[in-house]
N, C-alpha and C positions, 0 to 999 in steps of 0.2 A: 442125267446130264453129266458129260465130261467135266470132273473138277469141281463139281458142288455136292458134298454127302447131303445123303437122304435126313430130312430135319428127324424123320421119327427115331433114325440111328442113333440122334445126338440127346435123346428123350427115356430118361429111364423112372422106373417109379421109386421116389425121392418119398410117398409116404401116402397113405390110406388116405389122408385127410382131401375130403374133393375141392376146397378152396384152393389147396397148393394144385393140387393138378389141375383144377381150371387155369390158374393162373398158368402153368407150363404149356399148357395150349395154347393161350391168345400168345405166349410170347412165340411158340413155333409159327403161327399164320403171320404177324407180323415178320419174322425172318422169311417165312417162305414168299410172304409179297415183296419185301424187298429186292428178293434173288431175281421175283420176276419182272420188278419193275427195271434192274439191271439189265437183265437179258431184252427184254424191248428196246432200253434204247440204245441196244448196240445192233439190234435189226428194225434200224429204221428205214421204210423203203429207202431205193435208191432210184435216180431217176435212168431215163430209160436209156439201156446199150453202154451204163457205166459197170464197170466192175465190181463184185460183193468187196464191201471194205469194211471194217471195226469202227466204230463211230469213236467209242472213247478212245481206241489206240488212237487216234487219227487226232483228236484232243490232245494228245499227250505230247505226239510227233508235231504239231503246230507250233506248242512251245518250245519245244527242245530242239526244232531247228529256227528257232527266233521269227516264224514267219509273222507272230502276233506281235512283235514289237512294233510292225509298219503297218499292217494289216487290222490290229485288235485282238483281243482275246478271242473274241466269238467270229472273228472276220467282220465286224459289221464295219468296221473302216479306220484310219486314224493317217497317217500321211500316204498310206497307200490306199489302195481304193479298197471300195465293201468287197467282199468273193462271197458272203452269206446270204442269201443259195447262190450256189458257182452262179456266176454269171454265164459260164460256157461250156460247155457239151465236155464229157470227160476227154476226148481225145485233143479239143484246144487246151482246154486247161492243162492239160500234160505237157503237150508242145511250147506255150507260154512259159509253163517255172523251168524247163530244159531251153529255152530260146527266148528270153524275154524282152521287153522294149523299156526305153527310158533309165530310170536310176536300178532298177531290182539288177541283184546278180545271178546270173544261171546256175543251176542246182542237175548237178551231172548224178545218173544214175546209182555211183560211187557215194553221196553225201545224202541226195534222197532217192529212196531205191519204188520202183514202179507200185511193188506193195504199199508204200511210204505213200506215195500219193492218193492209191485206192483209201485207204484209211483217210485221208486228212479230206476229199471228196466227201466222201461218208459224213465225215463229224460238219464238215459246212451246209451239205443238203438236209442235215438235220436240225441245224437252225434255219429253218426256209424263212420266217419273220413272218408280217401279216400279209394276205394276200390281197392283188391288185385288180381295178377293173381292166388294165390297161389290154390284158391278153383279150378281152370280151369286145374290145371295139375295132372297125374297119377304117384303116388310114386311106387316105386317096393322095394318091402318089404325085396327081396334078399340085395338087393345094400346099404338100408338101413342100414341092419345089418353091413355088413362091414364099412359103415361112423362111426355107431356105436363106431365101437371099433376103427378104426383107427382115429377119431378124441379125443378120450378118453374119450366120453361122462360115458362110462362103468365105469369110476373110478372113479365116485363121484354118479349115478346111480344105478349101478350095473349092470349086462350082459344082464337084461330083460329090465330093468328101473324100477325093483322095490322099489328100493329107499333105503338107506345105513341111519342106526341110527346114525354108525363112522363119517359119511362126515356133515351129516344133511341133504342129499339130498333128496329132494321129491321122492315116485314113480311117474313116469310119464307113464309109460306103463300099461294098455291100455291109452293113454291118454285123460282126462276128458279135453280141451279145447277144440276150436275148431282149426284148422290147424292154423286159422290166427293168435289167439290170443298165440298159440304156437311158431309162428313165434315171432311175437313179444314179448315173454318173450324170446327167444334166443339172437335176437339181445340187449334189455334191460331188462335186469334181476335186481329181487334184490336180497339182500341177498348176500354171498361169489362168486358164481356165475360171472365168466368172460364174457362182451359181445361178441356175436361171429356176426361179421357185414356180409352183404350179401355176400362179397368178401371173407371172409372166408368160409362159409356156403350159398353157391347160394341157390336161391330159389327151382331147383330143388331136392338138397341135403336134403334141408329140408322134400318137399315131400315125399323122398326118408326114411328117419330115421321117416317122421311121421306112412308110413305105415309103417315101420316095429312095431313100437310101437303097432300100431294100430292091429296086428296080433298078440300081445299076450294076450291070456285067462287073463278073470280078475280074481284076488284073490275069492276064495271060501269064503263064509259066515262065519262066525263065528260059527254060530248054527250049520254049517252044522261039526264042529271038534269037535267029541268026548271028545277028552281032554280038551278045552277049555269048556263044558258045564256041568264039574261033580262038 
């Protein structure tokens, strides 16, 4: 391996007596599991169609461009929302810290660089946390609807979930997270935003308002509106 001497190299015999060289052994196996417990977890899988990235670099680069000061250490949250596991496919996540919404400020190529982000991916898919039932069950997009509106989602949202300039409310329909990471911005949200805990909004419910979300058309293009392109 590039950059790690061979443990036997660093192993000379120190004297006849087999006590001392048992002991130079177990200390080489402990050195050599540490190395490889290092190397695992900087290849930790990655999820699917995101770029190879360093898990600890991506650690390091977290701190050192302040994203854990709003984010958390581990990304699990603190005025800015959880990102541990990305909530979003590597190419929104990219577009988001280059383009983002609300208080964050954008982070140009120049200050975090494409690599910068594969790493800092890496080190957050590597804390994925525990996992949910929520991927395992079928929302109905009808029943949805109705949570929709009878929990008042619609009035800070609006009737589709395209999102209200008056309220400051995101669009969330179609929504760009994943179910989970959905889930989790309901029950801890920032922003004005009330948390709504499981006992209010069971898991199925959720389901339930994801698909509907998830059944509305997304916004048309820009380019594609006449008006906007004269």
């Amino acid at each position: 391996m590039s950059g790690v001497k061979n443990i036997s190299d660093e192993i000379t015999p120190m004297t006849r007596n087999p006590h001392v060289r048992n002991a130079s052994l177990i200390v080489a196996l402990v050195a050599a599991l540490s190395v490889a417990a290092s190397v695992a977890a900087q290849a930790a899988p990655r999820p699917q169609n995101a770029p190879a990235g360093n898990a600890q670099r991506g650690k390091q680069t977290f701190t050192d461009r302040t994203c854990a000061m709003c984010h958390g250490s581990q990304g699990e949250g603190n005025i800015g929302p959880t990102l541990a596991p990305p909530p979003r496919a590597f190419a929104d996540f990219s577009r988001y810290v280059r383009q983002p919404g609300g208080a964050m400020p954008p982070f140009a190529p120049q200050a975090v660089s494409d690599a910068d982000l594969a790493d800092i991916f890496a080190f957050l898919s590597a804390n994925a946390g525990p996992s949910s039932n929520l991927s395992g069950l079928t929302g109905n997009s009808q029943t949805g609807a109705r949570i929709f509106a009878s929990d008042g989602c619609y009035e800070c949202h609006g009737r589709v979930g395209q999102g209200a300039q008056q309220t400051g409310a995101p669009r969330i329909g179609p929504p760009a997270l994943s179910i989970d990471a959905f889930a989790r911005y309901i029950q801890r949200p920032t922003g004005n935003m009330p948390p709504y805990t499981s006992k209010v909004v069971p898991d199925q419910a959720v389901a339930d308002i994801y698909a509907y979300l998830k059944s509305v058309p997304p916004p048309p293009p820009a380019k594609s509106i006449p008006l906007l392109n004269q």
